[in-house]
N, C-alpha and C positions, 0 to 999 in steps of 0.2 A: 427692607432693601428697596430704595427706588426703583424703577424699570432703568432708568440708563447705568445705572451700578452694574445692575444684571446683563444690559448686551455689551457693556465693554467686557465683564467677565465672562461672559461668551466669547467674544471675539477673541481674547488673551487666549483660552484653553484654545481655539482652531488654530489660533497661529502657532501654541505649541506644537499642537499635534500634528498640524502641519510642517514643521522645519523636523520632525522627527520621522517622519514619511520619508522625508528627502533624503535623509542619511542615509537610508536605504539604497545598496549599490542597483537591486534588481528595481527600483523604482525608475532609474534614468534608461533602465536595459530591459524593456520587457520580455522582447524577443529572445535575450541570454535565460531569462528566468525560466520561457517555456520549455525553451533547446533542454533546462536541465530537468525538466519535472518530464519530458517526452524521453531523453535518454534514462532515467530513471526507472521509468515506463518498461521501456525495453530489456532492461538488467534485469527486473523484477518479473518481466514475463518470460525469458529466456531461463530463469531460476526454476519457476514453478513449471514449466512445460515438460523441462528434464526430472524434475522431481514425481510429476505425474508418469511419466514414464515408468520411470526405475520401480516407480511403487507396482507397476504391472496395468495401470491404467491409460487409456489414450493420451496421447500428449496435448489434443487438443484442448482437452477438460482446464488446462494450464492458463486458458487465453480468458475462462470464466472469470478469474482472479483479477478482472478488469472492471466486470462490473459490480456494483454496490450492492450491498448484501446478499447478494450470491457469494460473492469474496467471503462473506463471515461464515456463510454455510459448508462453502469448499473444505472449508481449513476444519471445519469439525468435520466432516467426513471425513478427510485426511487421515486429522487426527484418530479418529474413534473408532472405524470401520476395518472390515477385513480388509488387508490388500489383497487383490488377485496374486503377488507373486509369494505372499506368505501361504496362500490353497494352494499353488503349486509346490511351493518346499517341502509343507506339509503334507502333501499327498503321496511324494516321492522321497518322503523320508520313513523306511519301515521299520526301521528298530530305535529304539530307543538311545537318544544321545550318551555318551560317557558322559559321566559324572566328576 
């Protein structure tokens, strides 16, 4: 392959690539894209703060769930560990459930 074969086929792939950028509605709206990835933000931290809660833990532990890989670690403590309000169920529960 020549060298000028190779930058017009270059160029052809960017101007693909580029008129396919452009279809993109949040490419002409950046500021719409953020509003959504920031309100998304907000749902998703409003989620876990109440979830941290209910579990018997601080609620703030919820706002961890923001940063990067503490996020992955949250979520297996979550998952994995005791809650505090399952010690209180189970400390205030003295006989044995029906069956």
């Amino acid at each position: 392959m020549d060298p000028m074969t190779a930058i017009q086929a270059s160029q052809a792939s960017w101007q693909q690539m580029h008129q396919m950028c452009h279809r993109c509605p949040m490419a002409h709206h950046p500021l719409l894209g953020m509003m959504l990835i920031l309100l998304w933000a907000g749902i998703m931290l409003v989620n876990f703060t109440q979830i941290f809660r209910k579990a018997g833990w601080p609620w703030a532990l919820g706002l961890l769930m923001v940063v990067p890989v503490v996020n992955v670690v949250m979520l297996f403590i979550l998952g994995f560990a005791k809650w505090p309000i399952q010690k209180c169920l189970e400390a205030g529960r003295k006989e044995e459930p029906p069956k």
